[in-house]
PLY file of the C-alpha trace (Angstrom):
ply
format ascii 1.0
element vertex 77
property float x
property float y
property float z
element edge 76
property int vertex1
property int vertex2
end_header
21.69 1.39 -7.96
23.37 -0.29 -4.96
20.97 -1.44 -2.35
20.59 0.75 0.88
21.72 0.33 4.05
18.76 -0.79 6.48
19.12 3.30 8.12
18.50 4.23 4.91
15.59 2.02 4.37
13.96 3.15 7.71
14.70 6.72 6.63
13.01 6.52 2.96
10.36 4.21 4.94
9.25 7.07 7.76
9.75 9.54 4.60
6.66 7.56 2.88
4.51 7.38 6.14
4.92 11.55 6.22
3.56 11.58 2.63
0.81 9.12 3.60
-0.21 10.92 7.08
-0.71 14.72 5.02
-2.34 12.55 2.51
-5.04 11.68 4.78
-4.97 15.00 6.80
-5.98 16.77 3.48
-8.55 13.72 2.57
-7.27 13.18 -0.35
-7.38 10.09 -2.07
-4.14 8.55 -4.37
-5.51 9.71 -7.62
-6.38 13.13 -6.67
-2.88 13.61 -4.93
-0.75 12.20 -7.96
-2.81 14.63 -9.77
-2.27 17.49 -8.09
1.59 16.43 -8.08
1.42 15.48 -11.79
1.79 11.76 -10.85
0.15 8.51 -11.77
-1.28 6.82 -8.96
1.01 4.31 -8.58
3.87 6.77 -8.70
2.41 7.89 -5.42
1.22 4.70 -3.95
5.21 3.49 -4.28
6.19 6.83 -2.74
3.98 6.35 0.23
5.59 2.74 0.18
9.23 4.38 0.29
10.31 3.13 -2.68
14.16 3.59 -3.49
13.24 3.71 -7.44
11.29 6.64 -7.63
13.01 10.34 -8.50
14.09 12.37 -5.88
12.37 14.94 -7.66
8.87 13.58 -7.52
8.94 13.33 -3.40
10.22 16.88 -3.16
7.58 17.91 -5.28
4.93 15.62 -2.83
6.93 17.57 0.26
6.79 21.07 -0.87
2.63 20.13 -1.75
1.93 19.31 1.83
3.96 22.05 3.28
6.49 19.84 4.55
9.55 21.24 2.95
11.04 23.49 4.97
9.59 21.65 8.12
10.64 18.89 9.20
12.77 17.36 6.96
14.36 20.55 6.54
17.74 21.37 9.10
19.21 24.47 8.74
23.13 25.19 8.88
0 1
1 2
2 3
3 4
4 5
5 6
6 7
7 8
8 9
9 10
10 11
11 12
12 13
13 14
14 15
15 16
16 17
17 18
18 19
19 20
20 21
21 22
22 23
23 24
24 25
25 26
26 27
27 28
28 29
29 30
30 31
31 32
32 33
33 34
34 35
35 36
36 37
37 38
38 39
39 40
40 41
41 42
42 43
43 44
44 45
45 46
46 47
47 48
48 49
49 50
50 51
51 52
52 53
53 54
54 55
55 56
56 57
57 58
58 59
59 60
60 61
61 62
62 63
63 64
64 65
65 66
66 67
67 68
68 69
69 70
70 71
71 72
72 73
73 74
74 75
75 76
């Protein structure tokens, strides 16, 4: 994987600080969430991080949990 760009970074960054913000909004704690998800802990903890390693797949599933698909991150044509 090639590294990102540092508007990418921010991007993935602010993406992680969504997931963290409904995260504590709901009261949830890391386990629970990844649980709910079907995701270790640390899975999540590096998603709330904004990791560049972790599936694509794993924050849309995080997204669509909190309601945020659709929303925000959503633009439509």
């Amino acid at each position: 994987m090639d590294k990102l760009n540092p508007q990418e970074n921010f991007w993935l960054s602010e993406l992680g600080i969504t997931l963290y913000r409904a995260r504590i909004k709901k009261r949830e704690n890391l386990t629970d969430c990844g649980v709910r998800i079907g995701l270790s802990r640390q899975t999540y903890r590096k998603m709330e991080q904004g990791s560049p390693t972790v599936d694509i797949g794993h924050y849309i599933k995080a997204l669509n949990y909190y309601g945020i698909l659709g929303g925000e991150f959503y633009r439509q044509p």
